[in-house]
PyMOL Python script that loads the backbone (N, CA, C, O; Angstrom):
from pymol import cmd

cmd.read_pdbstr("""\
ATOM      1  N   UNK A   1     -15.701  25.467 -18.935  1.00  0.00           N
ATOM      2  CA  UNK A   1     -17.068  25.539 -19.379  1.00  0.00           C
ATOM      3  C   UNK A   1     -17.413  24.362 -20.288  1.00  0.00           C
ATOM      4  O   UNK A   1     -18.286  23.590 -19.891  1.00  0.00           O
ATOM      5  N   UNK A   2     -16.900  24.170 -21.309  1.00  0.00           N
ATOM      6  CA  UNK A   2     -17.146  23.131 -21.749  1.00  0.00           C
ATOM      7  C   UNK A   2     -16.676  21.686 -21.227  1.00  0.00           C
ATOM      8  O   UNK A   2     -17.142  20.747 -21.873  1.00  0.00           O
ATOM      9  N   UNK A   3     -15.817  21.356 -20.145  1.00  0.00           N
ATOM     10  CA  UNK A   3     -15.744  20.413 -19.388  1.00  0.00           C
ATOM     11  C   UNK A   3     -17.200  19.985 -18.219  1.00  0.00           C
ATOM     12  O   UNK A   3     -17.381  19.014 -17.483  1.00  0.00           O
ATOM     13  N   UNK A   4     -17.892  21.013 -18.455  1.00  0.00           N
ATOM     14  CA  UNK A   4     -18.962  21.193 -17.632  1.00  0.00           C
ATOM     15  C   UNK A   4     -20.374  21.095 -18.343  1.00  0.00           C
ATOM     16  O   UNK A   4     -21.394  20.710 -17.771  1.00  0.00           O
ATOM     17  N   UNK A   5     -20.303  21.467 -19.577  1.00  0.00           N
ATOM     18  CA  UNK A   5     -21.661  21.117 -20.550  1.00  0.00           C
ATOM     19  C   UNK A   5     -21.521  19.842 -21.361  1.00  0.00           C
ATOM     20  O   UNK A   5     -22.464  19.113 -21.670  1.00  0.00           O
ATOM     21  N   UNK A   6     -19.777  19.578 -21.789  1.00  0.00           N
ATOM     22  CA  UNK A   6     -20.257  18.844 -22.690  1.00  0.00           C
ATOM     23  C   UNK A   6     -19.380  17.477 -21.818  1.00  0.00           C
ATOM     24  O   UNK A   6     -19.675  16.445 -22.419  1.00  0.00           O
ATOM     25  N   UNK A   7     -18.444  17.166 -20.651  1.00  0.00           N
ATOM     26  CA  UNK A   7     -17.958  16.072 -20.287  1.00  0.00           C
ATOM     27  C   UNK A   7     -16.477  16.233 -20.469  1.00  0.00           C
ATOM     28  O   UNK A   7     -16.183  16.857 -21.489  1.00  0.00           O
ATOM     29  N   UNK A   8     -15.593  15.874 -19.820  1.00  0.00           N
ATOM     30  CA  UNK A   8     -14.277  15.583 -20.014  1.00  0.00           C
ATOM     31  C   UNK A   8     -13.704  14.439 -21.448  1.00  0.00           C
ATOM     32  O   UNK A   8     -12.526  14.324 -21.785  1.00  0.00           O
ATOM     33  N   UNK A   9     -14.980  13.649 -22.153  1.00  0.00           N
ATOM     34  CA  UNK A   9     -14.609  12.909 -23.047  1.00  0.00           C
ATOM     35  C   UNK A   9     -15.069  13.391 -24.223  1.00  0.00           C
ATOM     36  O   UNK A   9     -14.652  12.983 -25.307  1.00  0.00           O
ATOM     37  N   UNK A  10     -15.878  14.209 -24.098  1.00  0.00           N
ATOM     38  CA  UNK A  10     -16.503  15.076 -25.247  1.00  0.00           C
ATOM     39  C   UNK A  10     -15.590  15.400 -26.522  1.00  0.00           C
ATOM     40  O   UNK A  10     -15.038  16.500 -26.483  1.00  0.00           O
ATOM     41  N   UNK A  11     -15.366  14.652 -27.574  1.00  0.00           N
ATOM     42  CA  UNK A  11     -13.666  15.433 -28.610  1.00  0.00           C
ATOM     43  C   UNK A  11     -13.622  16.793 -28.789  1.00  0.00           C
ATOM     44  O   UNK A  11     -12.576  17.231 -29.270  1.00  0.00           O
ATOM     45  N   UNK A  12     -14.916  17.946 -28.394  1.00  0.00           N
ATOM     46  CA  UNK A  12     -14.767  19.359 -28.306  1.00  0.00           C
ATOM     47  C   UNK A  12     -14.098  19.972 -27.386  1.00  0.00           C
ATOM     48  O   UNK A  12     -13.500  21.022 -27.621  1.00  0.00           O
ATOM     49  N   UNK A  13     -14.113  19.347 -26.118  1.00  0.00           N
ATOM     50  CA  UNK A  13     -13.378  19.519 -24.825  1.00  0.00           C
ATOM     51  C   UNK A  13     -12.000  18.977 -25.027  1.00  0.00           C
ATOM     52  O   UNK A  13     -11.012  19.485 -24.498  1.00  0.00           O
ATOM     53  N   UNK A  14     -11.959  17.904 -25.828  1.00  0.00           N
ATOM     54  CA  UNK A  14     -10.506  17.745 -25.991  1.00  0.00           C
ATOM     55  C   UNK A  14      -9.902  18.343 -26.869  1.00  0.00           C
ATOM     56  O   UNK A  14      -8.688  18.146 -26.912  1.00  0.00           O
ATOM     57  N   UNK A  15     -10.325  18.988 -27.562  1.00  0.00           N
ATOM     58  CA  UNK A  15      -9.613  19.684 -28.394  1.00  0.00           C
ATOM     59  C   UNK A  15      -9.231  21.183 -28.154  1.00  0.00           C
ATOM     60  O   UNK A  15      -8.251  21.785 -28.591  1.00  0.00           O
ATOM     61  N   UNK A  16     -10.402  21.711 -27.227  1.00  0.00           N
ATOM     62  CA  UNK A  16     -10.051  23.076 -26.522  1.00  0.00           C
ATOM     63  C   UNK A  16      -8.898  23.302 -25.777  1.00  0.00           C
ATOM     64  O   UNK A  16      -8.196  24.299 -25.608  1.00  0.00           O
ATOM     65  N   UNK A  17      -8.846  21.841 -25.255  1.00  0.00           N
ATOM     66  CA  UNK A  17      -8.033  21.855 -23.769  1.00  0.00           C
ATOM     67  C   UNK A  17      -6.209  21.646 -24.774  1.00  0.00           C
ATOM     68  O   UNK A  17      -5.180  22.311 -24.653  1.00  0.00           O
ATOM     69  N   UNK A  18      -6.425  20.818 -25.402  1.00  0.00           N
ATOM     70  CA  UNK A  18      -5.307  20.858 -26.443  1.00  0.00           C
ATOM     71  C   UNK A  18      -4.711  22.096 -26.844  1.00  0.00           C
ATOM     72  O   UNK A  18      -3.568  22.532 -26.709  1.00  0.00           O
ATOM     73  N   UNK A  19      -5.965  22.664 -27.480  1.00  0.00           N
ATOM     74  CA  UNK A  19      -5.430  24.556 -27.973  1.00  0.00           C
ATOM     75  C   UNK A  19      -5.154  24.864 -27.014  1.00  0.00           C
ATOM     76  O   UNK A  19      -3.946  25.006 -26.826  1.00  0.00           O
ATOM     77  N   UNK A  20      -5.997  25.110 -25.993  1.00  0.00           N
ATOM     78  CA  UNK A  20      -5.480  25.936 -24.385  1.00  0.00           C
ATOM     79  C   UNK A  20      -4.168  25.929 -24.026  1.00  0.00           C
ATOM     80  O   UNK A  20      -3.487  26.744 -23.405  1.00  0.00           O
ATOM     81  N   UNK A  21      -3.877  24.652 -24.625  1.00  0.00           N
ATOM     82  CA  UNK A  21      -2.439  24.357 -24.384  1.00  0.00           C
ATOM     83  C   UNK A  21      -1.200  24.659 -24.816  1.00  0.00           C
ATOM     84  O   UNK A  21      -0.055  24.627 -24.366  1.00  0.00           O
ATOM     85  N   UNK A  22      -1.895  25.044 -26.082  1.00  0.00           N
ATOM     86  CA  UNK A  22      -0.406  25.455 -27.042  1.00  0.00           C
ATOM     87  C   UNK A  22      -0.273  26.946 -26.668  1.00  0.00           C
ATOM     88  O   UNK A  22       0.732  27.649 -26.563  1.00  0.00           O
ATOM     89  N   UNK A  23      -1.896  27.289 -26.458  1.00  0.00           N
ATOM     90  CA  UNK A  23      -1.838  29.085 -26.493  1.00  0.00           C
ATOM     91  C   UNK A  23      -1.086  29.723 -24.976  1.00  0.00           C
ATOM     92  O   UNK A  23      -0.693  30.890 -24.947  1.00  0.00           O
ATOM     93  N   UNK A  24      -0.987  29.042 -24.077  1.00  0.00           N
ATOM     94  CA  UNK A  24      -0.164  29.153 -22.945  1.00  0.00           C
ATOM     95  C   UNK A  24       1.203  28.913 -23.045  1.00  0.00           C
ATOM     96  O   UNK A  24       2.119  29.472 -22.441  1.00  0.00           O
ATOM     97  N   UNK A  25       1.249  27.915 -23.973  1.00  0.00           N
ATOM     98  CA  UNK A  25       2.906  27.794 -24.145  1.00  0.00           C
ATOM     99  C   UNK A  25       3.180  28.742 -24.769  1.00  0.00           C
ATOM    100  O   UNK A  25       4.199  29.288 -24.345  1.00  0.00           O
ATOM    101  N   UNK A  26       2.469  29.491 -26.106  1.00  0.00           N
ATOM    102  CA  UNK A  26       3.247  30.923 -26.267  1.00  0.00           C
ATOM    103  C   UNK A  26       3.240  31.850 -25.831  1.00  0.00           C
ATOM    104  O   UNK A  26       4.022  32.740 -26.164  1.00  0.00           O
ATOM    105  N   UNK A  27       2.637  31.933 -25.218  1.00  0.00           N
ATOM    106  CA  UNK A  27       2.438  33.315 -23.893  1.00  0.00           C
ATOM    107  C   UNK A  27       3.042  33.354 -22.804  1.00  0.00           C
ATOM    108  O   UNK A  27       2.796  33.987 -21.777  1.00  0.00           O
ATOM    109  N   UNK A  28       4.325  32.231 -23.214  1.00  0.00           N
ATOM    110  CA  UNK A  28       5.315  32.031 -22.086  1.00  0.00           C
ATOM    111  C   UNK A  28       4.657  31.103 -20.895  1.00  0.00           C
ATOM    112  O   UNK A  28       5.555  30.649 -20.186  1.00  0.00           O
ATOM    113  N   UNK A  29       3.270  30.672 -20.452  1.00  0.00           N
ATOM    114  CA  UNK A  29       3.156  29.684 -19.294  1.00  0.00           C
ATOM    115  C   UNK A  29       2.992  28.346 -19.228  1.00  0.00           C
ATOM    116  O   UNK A  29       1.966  27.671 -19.147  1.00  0.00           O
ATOM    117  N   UNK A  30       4.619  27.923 -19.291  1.00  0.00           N
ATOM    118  CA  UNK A  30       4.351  26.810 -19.834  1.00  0.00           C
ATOM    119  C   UNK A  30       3.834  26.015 -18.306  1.00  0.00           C
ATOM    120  O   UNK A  30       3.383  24.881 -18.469  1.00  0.00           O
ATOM    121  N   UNK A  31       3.872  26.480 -17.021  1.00  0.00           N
ATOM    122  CA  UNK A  31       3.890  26.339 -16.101  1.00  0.00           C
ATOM    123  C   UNK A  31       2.183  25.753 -15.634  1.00  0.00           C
ATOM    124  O   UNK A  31       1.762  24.911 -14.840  1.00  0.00           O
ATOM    125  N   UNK A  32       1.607  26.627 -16.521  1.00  0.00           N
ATOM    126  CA  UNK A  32       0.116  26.117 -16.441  1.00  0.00           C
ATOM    127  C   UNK A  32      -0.167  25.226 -17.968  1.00  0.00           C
ATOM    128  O   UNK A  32      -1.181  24.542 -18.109  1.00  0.00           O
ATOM    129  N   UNK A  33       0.868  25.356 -19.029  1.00  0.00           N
ATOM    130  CA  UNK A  33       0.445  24.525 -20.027  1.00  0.00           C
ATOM    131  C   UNK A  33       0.737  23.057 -19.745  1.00  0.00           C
ATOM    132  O   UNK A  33      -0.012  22.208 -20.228  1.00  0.00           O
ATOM    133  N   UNK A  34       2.270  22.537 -18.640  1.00  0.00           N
ATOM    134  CA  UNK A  34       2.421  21.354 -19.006  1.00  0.00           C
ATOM    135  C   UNK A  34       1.690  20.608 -18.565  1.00  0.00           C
ATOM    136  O   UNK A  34       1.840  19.435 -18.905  1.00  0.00           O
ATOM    137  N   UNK A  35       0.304  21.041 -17.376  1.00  0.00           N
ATOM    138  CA  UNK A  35      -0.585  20.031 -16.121  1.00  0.00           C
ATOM    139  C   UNK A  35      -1.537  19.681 -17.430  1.00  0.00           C
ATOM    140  O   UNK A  35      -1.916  18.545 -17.718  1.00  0.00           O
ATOM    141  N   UNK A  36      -1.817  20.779 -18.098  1.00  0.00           N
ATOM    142  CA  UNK A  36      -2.909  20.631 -19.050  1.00  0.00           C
ATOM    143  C   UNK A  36      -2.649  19.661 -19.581  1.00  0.00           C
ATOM    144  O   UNK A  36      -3.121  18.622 -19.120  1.00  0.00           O
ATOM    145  N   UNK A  37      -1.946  19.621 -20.553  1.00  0.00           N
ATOM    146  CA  UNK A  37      -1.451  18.871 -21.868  1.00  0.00           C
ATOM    147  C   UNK A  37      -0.895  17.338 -20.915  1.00  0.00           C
ATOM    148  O   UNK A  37      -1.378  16.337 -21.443  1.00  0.00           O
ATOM    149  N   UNK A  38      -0.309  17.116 -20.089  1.00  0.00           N
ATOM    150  CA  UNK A  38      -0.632  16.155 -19.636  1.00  0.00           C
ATOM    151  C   UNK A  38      -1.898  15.616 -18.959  1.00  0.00           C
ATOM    152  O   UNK A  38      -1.993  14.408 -18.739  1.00  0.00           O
ATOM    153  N   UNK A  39      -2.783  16.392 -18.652  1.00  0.00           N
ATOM    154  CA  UNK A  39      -4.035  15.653 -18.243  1.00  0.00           C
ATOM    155  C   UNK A  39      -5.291  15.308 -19.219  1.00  0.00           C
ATOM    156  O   UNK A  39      -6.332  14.658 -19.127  1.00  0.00           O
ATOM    157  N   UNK A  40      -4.408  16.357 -20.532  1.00  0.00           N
ATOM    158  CA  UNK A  40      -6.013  16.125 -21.610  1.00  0.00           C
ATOM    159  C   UNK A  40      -5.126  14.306 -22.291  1.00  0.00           C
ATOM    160  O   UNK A  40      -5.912  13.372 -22.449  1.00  0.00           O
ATOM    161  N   UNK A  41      -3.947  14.107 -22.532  1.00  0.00           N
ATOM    162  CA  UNK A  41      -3.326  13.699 -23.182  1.00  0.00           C
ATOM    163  C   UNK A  41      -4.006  11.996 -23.330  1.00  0.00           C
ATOM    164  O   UNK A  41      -4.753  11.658 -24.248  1.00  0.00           O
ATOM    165  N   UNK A  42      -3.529  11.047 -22.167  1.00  0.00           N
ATOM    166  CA  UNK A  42      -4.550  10.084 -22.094  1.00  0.00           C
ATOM    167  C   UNK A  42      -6.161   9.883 -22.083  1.00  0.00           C
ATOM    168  O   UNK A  42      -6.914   8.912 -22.017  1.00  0.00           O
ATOM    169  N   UNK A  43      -6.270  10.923 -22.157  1.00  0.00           N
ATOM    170  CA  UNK A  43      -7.541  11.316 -22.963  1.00  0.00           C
ATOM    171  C   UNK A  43      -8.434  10.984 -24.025  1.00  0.00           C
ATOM    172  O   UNK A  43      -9.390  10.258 -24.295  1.00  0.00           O
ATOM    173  N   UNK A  44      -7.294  12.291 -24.741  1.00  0.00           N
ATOM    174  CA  UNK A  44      -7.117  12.313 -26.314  1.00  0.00           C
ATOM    175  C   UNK A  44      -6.923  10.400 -26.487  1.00  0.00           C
ATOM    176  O   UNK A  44      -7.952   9.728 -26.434  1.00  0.00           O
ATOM    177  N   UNK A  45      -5.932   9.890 -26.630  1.00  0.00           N
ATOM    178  CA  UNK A  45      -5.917   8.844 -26.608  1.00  0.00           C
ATOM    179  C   UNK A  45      -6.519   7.924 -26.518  1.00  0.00           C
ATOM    180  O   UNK A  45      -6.402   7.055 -27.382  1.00  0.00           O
ATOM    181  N   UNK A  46      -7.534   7.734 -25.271  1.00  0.00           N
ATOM    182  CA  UNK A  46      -8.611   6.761 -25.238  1.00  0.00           C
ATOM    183  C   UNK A  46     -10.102   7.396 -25.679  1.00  0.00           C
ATOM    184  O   UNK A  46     -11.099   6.990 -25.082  1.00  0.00           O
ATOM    185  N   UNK A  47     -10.200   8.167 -26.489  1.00  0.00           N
ATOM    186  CA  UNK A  47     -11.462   8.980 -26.822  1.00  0.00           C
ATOM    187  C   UNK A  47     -11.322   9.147 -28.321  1.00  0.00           C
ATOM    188  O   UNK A  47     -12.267   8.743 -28.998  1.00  0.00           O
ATOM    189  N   UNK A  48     -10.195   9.728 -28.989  1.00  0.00           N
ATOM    190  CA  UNK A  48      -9.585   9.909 -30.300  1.00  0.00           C
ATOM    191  C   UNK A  48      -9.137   8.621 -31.201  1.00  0.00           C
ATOM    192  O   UNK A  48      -9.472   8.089 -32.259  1.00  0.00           O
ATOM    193  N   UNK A  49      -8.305   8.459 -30.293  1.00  0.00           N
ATOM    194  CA  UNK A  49      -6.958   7.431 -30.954  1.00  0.00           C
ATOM    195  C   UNK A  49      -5.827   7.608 -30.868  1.00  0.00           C
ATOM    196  O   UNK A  49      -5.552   8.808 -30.910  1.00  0.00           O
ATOM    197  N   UNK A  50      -4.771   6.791 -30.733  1.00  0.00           N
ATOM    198  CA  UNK A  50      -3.274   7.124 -30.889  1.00  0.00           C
ATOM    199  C   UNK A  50      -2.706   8.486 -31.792  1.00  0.00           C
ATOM    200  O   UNK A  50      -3.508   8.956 -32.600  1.00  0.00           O
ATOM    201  N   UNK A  51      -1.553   9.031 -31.695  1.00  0.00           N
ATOM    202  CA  UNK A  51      -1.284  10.099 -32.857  1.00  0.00           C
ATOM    203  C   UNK A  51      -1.445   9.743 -33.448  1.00  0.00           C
ATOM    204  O   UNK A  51      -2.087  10.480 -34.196  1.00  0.00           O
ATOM    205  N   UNK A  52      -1.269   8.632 -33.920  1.00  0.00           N
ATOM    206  CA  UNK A  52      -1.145   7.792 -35.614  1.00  0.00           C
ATOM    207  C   UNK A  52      -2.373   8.145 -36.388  1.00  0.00           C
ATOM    208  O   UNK A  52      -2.537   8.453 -37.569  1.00  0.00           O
ATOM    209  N   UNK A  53      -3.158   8.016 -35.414  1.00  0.00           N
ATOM    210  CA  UNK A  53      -5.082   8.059 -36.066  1.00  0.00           C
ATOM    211  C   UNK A  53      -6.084   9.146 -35.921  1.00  0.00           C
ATOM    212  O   UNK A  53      -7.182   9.260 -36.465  1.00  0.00           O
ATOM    213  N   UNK A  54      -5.366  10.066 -34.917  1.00  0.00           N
ATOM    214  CA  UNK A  54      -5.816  11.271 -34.652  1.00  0.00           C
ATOM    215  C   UNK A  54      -5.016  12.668 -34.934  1.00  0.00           C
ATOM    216  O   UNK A  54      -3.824  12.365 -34.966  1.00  0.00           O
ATOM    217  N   UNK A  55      -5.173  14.106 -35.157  1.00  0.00           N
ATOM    218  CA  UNK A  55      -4.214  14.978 -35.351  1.00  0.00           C
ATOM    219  C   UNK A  55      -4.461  15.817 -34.041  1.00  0.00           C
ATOM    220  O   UNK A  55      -3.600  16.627 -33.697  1.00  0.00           O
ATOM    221  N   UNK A  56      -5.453  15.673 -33.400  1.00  0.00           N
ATOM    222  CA  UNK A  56      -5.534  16.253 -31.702  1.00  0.00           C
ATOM    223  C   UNK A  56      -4.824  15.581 -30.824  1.00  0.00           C
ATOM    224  O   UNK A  56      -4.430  16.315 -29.917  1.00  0.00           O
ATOM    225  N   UNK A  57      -4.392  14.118 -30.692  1.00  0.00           N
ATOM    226  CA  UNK A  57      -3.824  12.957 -30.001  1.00  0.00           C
ATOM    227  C   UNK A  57      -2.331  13.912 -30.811  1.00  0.00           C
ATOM    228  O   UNK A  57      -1.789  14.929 -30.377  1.00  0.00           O
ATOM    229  N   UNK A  58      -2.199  13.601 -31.313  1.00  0.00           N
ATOM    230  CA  UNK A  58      -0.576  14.178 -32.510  1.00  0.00           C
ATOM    231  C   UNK A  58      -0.115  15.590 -31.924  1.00  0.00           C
ATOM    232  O   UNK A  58       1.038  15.790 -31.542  1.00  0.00           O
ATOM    233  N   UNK A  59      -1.100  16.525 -31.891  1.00  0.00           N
ATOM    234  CA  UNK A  59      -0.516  18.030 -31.280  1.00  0.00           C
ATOM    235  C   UNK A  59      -0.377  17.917 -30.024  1.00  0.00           C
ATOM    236  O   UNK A  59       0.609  18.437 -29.503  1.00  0.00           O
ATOM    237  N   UNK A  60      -1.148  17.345 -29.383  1.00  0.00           N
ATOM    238  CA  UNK A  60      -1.182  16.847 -27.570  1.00  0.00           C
ATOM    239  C   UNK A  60       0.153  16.453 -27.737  1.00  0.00           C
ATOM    240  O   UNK A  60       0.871  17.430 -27.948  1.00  0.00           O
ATOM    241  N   UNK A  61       0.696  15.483 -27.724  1.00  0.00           N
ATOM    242  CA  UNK A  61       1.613  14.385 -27.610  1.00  0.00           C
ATOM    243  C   UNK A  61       2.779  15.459 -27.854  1.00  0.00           C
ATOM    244  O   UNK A  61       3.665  15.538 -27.003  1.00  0.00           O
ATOM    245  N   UNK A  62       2.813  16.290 -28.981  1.00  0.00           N
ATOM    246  CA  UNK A  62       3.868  16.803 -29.518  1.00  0.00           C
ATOM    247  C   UNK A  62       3.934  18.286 -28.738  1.00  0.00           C
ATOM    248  O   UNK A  62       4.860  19.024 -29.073  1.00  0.00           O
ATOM    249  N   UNK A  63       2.831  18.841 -27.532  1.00  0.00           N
ATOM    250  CA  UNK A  63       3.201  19.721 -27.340  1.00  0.00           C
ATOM    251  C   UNK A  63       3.776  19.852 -25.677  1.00  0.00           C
ATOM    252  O   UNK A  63       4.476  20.622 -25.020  1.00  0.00           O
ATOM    253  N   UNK A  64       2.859  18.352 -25.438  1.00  0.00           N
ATOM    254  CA  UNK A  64       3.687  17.767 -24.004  1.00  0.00           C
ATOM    255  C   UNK A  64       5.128  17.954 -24.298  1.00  0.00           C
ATOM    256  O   UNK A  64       5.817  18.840 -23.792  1.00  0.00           O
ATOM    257  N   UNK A  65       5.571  17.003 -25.209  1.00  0.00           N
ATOM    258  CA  UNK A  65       7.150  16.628 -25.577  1.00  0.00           C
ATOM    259  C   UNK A  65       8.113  18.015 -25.571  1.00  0.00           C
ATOM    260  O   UNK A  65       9.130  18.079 -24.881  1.00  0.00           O
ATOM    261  N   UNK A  66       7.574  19.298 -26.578  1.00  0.00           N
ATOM    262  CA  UNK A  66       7.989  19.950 -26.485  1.00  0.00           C
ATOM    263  C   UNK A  66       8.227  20.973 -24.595  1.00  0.00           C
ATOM    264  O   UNK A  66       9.085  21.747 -24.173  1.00  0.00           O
ATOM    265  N   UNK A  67       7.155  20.473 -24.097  1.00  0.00           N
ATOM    266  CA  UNK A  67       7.413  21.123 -22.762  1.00  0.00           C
ATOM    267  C   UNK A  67       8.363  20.686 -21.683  1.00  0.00           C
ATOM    268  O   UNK A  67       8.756  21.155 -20.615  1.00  0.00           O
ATOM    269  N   UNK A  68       8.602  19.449 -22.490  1.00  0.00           N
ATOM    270  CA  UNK A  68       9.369  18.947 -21.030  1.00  0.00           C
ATOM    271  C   UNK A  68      10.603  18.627 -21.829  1.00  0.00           C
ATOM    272  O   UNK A  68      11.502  17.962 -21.315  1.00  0.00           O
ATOM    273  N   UNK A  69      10.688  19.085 -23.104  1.00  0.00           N
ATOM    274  CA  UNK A  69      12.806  19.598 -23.556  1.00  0.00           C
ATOM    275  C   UNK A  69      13.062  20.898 -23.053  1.00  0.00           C
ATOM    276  O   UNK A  69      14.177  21.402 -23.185  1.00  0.00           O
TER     277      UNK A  69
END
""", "prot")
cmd.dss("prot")
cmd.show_as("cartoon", "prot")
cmd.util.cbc("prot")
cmd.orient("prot")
């Protein structure tokens, strides 16, 4: 829904899609969390900023990483 009102570059959409992400990884799916978190990820990145400069780019990054140990 909000990929649809407000744009895929929108930082509200990126940040949903971020949460979406973590909240699937604890609910055990990480199966639908890791497509996410890799597709918001370069994103975050070219919309935000690097982790360094962003804390949505930073949880992205860090919750990809955690999915694929």
């Amino acid at each position: 829904m909000c990929t649809a009102k407000l744009g895929a570059d929108h930082p509200y959409t990126i940040t949903i899609s971020c949460d979406l992400a973590r909240v699937l990884t604890v609910a055990g799916r990480s199966e639908d969390a890791h497509p996410l978190a890799a597709q918001v990820l370069p994103t975050a990145v070219r919309v935000l900023g690097d982790a360094n400069t962003h804390p949505t780019t930073a949880r992205t990054r860090s919750y990809l990483a955690e999915l694929r140990s």
